[in-house]
C-alpha positions in Angstrom: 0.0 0.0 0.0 2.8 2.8 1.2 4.1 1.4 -2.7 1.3 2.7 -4.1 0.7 5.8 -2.4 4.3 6.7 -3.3 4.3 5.9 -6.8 0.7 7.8 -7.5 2.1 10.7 -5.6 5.4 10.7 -7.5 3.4 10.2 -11.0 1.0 13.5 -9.4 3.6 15.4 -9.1 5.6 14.7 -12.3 2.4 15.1 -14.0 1.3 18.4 -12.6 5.1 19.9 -13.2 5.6 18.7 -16.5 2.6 20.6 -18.4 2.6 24.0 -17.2 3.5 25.7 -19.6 2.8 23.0 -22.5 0.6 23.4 -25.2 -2.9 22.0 -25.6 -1.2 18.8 -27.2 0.8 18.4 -24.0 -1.9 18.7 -22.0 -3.9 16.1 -23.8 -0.7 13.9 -23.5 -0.7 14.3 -19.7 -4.8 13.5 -19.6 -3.9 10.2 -21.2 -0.9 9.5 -19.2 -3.1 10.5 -15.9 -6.1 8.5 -16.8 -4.0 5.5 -17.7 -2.1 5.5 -14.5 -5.3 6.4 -12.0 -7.2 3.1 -14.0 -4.2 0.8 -14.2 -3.7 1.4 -10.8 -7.3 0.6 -9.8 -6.9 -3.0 -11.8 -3.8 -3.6 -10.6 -4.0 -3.5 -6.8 -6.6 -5.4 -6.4 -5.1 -8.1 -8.8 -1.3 -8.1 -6.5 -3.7 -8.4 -3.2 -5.6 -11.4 -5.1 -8.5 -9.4 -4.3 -10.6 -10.7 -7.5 -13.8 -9.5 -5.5 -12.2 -6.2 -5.7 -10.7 -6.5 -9.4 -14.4 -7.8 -10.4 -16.2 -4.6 -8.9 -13.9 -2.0 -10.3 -13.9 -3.7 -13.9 -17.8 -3.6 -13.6 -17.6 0.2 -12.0 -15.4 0.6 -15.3 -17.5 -0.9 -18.2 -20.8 0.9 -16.9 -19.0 4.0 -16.6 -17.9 3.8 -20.3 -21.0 2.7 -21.5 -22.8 5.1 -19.5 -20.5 8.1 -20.5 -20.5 6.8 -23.8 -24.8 6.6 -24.6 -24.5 9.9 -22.8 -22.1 11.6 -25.2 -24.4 10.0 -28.0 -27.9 11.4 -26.4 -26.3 14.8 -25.8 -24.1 15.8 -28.8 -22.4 18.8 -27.6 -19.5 20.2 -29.5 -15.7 19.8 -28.1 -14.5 23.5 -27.4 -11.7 23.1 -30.3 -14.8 22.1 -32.4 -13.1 18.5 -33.5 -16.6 16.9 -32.7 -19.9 16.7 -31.1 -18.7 14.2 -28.3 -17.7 16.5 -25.5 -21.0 15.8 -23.0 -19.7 14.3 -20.4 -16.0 13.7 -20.4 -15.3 10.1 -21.0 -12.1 10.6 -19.2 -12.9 12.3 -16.3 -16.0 9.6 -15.8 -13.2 6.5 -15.7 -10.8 8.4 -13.4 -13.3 9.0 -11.1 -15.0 5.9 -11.6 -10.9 4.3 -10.8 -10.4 6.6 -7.7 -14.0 5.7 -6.1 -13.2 2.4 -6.4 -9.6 2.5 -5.1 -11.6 4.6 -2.2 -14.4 1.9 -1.7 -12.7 -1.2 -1.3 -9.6 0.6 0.4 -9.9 3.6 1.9 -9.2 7.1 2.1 -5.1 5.6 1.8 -5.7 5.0 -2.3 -8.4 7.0 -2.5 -7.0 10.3 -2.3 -4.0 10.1 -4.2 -6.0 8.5 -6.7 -8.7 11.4 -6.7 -6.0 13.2 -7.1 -4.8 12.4 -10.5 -8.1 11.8 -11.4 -8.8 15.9 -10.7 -5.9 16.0 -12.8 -7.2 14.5 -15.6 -9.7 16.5 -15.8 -8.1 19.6 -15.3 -6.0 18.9 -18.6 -8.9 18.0 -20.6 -10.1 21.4 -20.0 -7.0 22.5 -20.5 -6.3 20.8 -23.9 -9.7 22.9 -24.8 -11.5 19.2 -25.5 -14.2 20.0 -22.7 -15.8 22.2 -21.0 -15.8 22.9 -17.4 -19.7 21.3 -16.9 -18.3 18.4 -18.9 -15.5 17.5 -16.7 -17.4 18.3 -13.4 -21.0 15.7 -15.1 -17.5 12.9 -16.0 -16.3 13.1 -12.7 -19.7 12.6 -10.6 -20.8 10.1 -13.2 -17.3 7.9 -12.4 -17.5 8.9 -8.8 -21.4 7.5 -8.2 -20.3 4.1 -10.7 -17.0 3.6 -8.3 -18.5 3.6 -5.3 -22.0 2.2 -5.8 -20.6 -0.8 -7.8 -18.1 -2.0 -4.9 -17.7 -3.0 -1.9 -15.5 -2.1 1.1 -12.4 -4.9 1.2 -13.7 -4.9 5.1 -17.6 -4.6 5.1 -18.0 -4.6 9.1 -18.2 -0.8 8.4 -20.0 0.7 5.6 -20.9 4.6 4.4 -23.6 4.7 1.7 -24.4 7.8 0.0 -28.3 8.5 -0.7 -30.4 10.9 -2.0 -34.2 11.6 -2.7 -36.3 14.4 -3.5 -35.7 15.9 0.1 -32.4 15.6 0.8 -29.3 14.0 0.9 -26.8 12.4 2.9 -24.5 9.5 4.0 -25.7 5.9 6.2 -23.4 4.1 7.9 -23.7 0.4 8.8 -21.8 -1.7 10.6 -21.6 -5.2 11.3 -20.7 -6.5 15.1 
C-alpha cells in the first residue's frame, strides 16, 4: 500500500510539473498518461492483493461508466470547445478516473483513494485544458465515475459501511456496521 501511495504521488507530481506551460497537445498527452495511471492502478491493486472481488467490482464500475458516459455523449451531442466533434458531453475521461479513484476509495480507503482522486482531478483539469471539454463536462465525467466507483463496490472490510443517498428531500451519508 505505502508502494502505491508513493508511486501515484510521485506520477502526481511529475504530472502536474511537466505541463505547465505545454501546449494544448501536451496537455492532452498528460490526460492520457493521468487516466491510464489512475485506472491501471485501480486494476492492478486489487489483482497483486488477489482481491478478485475487488478486481471484479472495479472492472464492472469501469464498463458501466464507459458505457454510460459513452450513450450519454451520444444522447447529448455537444461540441468539443476546439470544435473537432460533437462528443464533448460528459467527459469520458474524467467519468473512468473518477470511476478508478471511487473504487480505489471503496474497497480501500481514504489511503488510495485520495492520491487516486488526485490524479483523477488532474485529468480532468488537462482536458479542460487541452480545450477538448468544458468545465460542466468535466465536473458531469467526474460525478458520473464517482457515483459508478463507489455504488458498484464493496469495502475490502464490510463490518463498516458509508452509503451515499439521495431523494427528492435531501441527501446524505448511512453508515452500517456489522458487530
Amino acid at each position: 500500500m505505502r508502494r502505491f501511495l508513493l508511486a501515484t504521488t510521485a506520477a502526481t507530481m511529475v504530472l502536474t510539473a511537466t505541463p505547465a506551460e505545454a501546449s494544448k497537445r501536451g496537455w492532452e498527452r498528460a490526460s492520457n498518461i493521468s487516466r491510464t495511471i489512475v485506472v491501471g492502478a485501480s486494476l492492478a491493486l486489487p489483482a497483486y492483493h488477489g482481491d478478485w472481488r475487488g478486481l471484479g467490482g472495479t472492472a464492472l464500475a469501469l464498463g458501466l461508466t464507459g458505457a454510460a458516459t459513452a450513450g450519454l455523449k451520444y444522447a447529448i451531442p455537444e461540441t468539443r470547445p476546439d470544435g473537432s466533434d460533437n462528443k464533448s458531453f460528459p467527459s469520458g475521461h474524467t467519468s473512468l478516473s473518477f470511476a478508478a479513484a471511487a473504487s480505489l476509495h471503496k474497497r480501500y480507503g481514504w489511503q488510495a483513494g485520495l492520491p487516486a482522486y488526485a490524479l483523477a482531478s488532474f485529468t480532468g483539469l488537462a482536458r479542460v485544458k487541452a480545450d477538448k471539454h468544458y468545465v460542466q463536462d468535466v465536473v458531469a465525467g467526474a460525478a458520473l465515475g464517482t457515483a459508478g466507483g463507489w455504488l458498484l463496490n464493496s469495502r475490502r472490510n464490510d463490518r463498516v459501511e458509508w452509503l451515499p443517498w439521495a431523494d427528492r428531500h435531501g441527501a446524505g451519508l448511512a453508515l452500517t456496521t456489522r458487530f
